[in-house]
C-alpha positions as CSV (number, residue, x, y, z in Angstrom):
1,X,9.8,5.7,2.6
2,X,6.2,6.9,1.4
3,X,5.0,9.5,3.3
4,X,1.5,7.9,3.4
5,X,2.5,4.7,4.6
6,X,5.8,5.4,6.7
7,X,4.4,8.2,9.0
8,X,4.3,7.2,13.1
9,X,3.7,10.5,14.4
10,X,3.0,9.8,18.0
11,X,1.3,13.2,18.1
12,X,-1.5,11.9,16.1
13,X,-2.3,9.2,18.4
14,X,-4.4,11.7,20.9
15,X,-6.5,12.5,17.1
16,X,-8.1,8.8,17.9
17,X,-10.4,10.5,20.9
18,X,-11.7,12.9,18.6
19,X,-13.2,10.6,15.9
20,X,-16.8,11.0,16.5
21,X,-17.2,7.2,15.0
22,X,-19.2,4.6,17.5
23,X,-18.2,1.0,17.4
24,X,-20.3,-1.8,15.8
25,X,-21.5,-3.2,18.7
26,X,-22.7,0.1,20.3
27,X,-25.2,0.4,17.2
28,X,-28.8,0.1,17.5
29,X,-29.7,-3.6,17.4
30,X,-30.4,-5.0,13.0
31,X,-30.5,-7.8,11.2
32,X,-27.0,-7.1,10.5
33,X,-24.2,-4.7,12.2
34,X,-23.3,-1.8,10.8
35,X,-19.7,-1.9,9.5
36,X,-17.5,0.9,9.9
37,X,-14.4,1.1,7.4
38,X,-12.0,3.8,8.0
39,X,-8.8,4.7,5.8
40,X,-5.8,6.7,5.9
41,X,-5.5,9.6,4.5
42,X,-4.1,9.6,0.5
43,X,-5.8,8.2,-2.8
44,X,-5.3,4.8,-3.0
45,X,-6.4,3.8,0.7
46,X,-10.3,5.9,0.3
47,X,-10.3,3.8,-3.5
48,X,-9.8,0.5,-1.5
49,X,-12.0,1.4,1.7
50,X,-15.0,2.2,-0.8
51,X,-13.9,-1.1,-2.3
52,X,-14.6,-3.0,0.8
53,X,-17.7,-1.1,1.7
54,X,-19.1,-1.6,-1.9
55,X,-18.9,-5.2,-1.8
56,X,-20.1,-5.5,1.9
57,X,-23.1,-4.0,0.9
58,X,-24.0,-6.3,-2.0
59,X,-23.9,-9.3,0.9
60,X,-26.2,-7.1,2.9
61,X,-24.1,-5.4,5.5
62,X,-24.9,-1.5,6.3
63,X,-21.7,0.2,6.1
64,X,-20.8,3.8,6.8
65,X,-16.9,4.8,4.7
66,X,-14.7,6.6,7.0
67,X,-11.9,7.4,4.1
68,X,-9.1,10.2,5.0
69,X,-8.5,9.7,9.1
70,X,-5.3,11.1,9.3
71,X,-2.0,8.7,9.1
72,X,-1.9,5.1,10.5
73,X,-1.2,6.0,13.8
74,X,-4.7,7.3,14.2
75,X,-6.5,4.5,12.4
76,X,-5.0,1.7,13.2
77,X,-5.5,2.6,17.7
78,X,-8.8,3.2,16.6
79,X,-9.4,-0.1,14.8
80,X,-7.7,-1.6,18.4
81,X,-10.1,0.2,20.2
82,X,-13.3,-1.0,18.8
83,X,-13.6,2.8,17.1
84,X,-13.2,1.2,13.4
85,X,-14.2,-2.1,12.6
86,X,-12.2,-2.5,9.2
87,X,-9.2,-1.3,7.4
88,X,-7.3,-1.4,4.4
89,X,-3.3,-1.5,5.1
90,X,-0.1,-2.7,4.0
91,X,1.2,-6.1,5.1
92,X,5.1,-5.5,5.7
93,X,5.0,-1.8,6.9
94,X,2.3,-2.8,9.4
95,X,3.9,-5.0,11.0
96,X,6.8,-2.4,11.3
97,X,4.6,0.0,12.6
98,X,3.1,-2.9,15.3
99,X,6.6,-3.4,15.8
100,X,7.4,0.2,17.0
101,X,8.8,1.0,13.2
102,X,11.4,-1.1,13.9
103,X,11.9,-3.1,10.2
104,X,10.9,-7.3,11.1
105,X,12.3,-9.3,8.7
106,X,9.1,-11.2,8.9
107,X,7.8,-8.3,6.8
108,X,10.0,-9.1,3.7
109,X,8.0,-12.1,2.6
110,X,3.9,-12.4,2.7
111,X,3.9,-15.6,3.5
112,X,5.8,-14.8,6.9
113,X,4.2,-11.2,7.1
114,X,0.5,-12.5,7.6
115,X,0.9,-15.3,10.1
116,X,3.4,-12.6,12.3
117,X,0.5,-10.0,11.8
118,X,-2.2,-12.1,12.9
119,X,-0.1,-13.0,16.2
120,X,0.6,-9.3,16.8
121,X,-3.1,-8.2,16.4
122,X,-4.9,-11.1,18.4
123,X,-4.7,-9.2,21.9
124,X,-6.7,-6.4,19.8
125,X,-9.4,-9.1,18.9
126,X,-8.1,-8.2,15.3
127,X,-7.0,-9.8,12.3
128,X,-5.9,-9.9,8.7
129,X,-7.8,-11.6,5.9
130,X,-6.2,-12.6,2.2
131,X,-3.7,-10.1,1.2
132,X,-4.5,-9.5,-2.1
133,X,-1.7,-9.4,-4.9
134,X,-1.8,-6.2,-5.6
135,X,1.3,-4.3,-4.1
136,X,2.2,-1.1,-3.3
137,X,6.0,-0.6,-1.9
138,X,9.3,1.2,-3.4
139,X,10.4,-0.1,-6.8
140,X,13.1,0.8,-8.5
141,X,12.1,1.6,-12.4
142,X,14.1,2.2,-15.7
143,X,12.8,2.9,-18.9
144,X,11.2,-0.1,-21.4
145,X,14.2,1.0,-23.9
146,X,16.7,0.2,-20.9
147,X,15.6,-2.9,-19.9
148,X,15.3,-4.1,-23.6
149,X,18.4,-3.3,-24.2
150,X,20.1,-4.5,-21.2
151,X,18.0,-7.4,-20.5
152,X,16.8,-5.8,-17.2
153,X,14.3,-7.8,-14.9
154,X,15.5,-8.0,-11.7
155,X,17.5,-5.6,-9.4
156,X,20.2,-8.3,-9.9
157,X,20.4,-7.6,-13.2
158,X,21.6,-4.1,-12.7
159,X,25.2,-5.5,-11.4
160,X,26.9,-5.4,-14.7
161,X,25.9,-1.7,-15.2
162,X,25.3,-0.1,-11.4
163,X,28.7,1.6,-11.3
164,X,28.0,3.3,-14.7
165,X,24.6,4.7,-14.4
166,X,22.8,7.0,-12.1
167,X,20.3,6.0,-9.4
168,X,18.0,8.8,-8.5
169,X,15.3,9.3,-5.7
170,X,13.9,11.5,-2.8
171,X,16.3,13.3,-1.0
172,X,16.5,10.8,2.1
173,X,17.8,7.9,-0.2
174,X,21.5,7.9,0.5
175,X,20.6,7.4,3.9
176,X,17.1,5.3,3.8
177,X,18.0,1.6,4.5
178,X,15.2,0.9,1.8
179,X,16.7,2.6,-0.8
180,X,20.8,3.5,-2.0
181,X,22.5,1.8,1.5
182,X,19.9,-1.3,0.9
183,X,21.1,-1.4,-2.9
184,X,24.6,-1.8,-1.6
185,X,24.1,-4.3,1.2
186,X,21.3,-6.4,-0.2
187,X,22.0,-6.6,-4.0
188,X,26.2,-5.2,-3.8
189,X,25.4,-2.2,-6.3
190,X,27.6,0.7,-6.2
191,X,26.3,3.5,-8.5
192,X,28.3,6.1,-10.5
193,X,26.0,9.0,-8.6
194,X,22.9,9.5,-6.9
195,X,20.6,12.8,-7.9
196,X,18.1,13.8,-5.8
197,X,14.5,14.5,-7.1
198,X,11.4,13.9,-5.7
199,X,9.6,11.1,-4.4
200,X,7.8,9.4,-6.9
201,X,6.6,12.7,-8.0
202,X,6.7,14.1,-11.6
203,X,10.5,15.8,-10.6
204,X,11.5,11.1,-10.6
205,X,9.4,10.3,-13.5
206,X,10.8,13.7,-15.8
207,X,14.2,12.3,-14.9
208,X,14.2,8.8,-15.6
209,X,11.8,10.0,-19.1
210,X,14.9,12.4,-20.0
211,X,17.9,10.2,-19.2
212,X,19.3,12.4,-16.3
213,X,18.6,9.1,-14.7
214,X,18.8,5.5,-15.4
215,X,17.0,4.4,-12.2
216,X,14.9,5.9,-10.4
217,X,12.5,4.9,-7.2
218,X,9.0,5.8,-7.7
219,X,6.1,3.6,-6.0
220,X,4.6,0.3,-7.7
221,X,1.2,1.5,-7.7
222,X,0.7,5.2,-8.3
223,X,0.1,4.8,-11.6
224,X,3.4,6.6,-13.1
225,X,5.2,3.0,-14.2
226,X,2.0,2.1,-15.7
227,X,1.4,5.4,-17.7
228,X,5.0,6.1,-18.8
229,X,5.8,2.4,-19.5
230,X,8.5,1.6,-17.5
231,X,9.5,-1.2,-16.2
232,X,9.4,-2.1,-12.5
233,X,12.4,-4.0,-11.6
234,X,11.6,-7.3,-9.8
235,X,13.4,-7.1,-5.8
236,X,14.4,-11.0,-5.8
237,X,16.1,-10.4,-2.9
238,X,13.1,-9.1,-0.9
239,X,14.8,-5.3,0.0
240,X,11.3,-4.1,0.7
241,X,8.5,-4.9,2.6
242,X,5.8,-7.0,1.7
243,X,3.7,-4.7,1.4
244,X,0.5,-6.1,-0.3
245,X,-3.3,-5.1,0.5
246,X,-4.7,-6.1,2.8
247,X,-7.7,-5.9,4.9
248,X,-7.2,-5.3,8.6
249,X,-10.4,-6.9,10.7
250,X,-12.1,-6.8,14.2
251,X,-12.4,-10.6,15.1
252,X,-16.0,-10.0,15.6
253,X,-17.3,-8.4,12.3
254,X,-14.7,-11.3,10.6
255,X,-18.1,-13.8,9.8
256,X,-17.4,-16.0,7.1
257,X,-19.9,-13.5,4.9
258,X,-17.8,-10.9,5.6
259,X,-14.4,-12.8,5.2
260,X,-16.0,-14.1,1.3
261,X,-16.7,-10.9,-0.1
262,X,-13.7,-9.1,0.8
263,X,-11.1,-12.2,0.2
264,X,-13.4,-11.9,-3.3
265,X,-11.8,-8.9,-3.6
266,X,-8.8,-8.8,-2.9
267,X,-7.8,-11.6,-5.2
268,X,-8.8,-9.9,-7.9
269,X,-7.5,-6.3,-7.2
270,X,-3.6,-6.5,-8.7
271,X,-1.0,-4.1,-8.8
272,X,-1.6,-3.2,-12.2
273,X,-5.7,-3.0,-11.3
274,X,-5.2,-0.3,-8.9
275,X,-2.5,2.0,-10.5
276,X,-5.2,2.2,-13.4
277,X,-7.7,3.1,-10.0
278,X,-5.3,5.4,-8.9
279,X,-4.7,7.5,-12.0
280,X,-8.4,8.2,-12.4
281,X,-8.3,10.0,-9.1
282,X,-4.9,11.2,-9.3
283,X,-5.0,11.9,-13.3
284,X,-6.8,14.7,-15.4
285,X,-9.9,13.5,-14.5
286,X,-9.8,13.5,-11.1
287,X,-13.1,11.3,-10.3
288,X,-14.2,10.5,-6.9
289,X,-12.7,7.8,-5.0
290,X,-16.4,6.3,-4.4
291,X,-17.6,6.2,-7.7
292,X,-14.4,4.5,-9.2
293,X,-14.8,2.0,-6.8
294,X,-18.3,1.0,-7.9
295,X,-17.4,1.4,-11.4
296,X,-14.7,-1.4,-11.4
297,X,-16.4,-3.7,-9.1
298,X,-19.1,-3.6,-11.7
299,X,-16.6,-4.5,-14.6
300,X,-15.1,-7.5,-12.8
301,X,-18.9,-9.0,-11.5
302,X,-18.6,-8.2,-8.1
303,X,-21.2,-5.2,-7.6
C-alpha cells in the first residue's frame, strides 16, 4: 500500500527520455565501466543506492549515484533500457509491478519471488542478485505491553482477541486486499472497528502509543516499530509480499566482482539495520543519505 513502492503511474513512464544519464557501455573506454545506480524517490531507496555505490567503489568500480528518479515506473524502463545499470527494489512488489500490478502469488515467498523475477527480467538482459534479509513491506504492529500480555507473535495469534480490539490504518485499508479484507480472508479476523489514521505516519504510531488502537499497520522498516518498541507481528501466512532488498542488475555489469561486493551487502543489511539507517535521515538529525551510508559500511568492515 506504500506510496513509495506501490505507485505505477503510467504518466511517469515518458519521464525515462528525459534522464540525461548515458549507459555504461556508451562511456569512454577504462579499466573498468562506470556504474550507474539509480533509485526511487523516498529515504530508504537513496540510503541503499549509496550503499551499493560505496561498496562498488572499494572493488574499484567508478560509480556515479542517481538517488531520487521519480517512482518505479521511471527507474525500472530505464534500468530495461540500458539508461541505469543498477537498482535497489523490492522483491514481491516488483514482480507485481513486472506483472502489470497485478498481485503473483510467486511474490509471497522469496524463495519463489527471485527465480520468477529473474525469468521476467531476462528479455531486459537483467537480473536480481541475493535479496538481502532486510525487509520492508506492511506489518501489522501492537504495543510490547500487548503482546506480553497476550502472548502476541504472529497475526494468528490475534484470533482469540480480533473481534474485541480495534485495527487501525490509512484510509484505503477496508478496501486494500493487503490490509482489513486480507486480515479476514487469509488469517479469518473480524475486528470490533477499523479507525482510519495515516499511513505509517505519526497520526498510526500516536494511536497505537495511546490505545485508541490495538493494531495498527505501519511499515517494517521506517524506523517507527524500532523507536517506539513495538512489536511487529510475524505474517505466517505470507499476506504480504516478499518484499526484501534487493539489487536489480544489467546482465552485463553483473561480473562476479560486482555480484561479491553487493551480495556482501546485502547479507548483512537486516531489517532492523536499515530502520536504525532510516531514522537518521528521517529523525532529528536528518543526515545525508550518502554519508550514513559510508558510516555503517565502515562499522560492519565493508568500506
Amino acid at each position: 500500500m506504500s506510496v513509495k513502492r506501490f505507485v505505477l503511474g503510467g504518466a511517469a513512464i515518458a519521464l525515462v527520455s528525459a534522464l540525461s544519464i548515458p549507459a555504461s557501455a556508451a562511456l569512454a573506454a577504462t579499466t573498468k565501466p562506470t556504474i550507474i545506480i539509480g533509485s526511487t524517490n523516498f529515504e530508504e531507496q537513496a540510503i541503499v543506492a549509496n550503499l551499493y555505490g560505496d561498496v562498488l567503489q572499494k572493488v574499484g568500480y567508478p560509480v556515479k549515484v542517481e538517488p531520487s528518479l521519480g517512482t518505479r515506473a521511471v527507474v525500472v524502463p530505464a534500468l530495461e533500457k540500458n539508461q541505469l545499470d543498477v537498482e535497489p527494489d523490492y522483491a514481491g512488489t516488483l514482480l507485481d509491478y513486472l506483472n502489470s500490478g497485478k498481485v503473483v502469488p510467486a511474490g509471497n515467498n522469496i524463495a519463489t519471488a527471485v527465480p520468477a523475477l529473474k525469468a521476467k527480467l531476462a528479455k531486459y538482459k537483467v537480473t536480481v542478485l541475493n535479496p538481502a534479509p532486510a525487509i520492508d513491506t506492511n506489518v501489522f504492529a501492537v504495543t510490547k505491553a500487548t503482546a506480553d500480555k497476550d502472548h502476541l507473535t504472529t497475526i494468528s495469534s490475534l484470533a482469540p482477541y480480533a473481534s474485541k480490539i480495534v485495527l487501525g490504518g490509512p484510509p484505503e485499508c477496508p478496501t486494500f486486499a493487503g490490509c482489513e479484507p486480507g486480515l479476514k480472508s487469509v488469517y479469518g479476523l473480524k475486528f470490533a472497528s477499523f479507525k482510519s489514521l495515516d499511513e505509517a505516519g505519526p497520526l498510526s504510531v500516536a494511536a497505537l502509543k495511546n490505545g485508541e488502537v490495538q493494531v495498527v499497520e505501519l511499515f517494517s522498516s521506517d524506523g517507527n516499530v524500532v523507536s517506539n518498541n513495538f512489536v511487529a507481528l510475524t505474517d505466517n501466512k505470507h499476506l504480504e509480499p516478499a518484499d526484501h532488498i534487493i539489487p536489480v542488475i544489467r546482465s552485463s555489469v553483473d561480473t562476479p566482482a560486482v555480484a561479491k561486493a553487493l551480495n556482501a551487502l546485502s547479507a548483512k543489511l537486516t531489517t532492523a539495520q536499515i530502520s536504525k539507517l532510516n531514522l537518521l535521515v528521517t529523525g532529528p538529525q536528518k543526515e545525508a543519505p550518502a554519508a550514513v551510508a559510508t558510516a555503517w559500511l565502515k562499522s560492519e568492515g565493508l568500506a
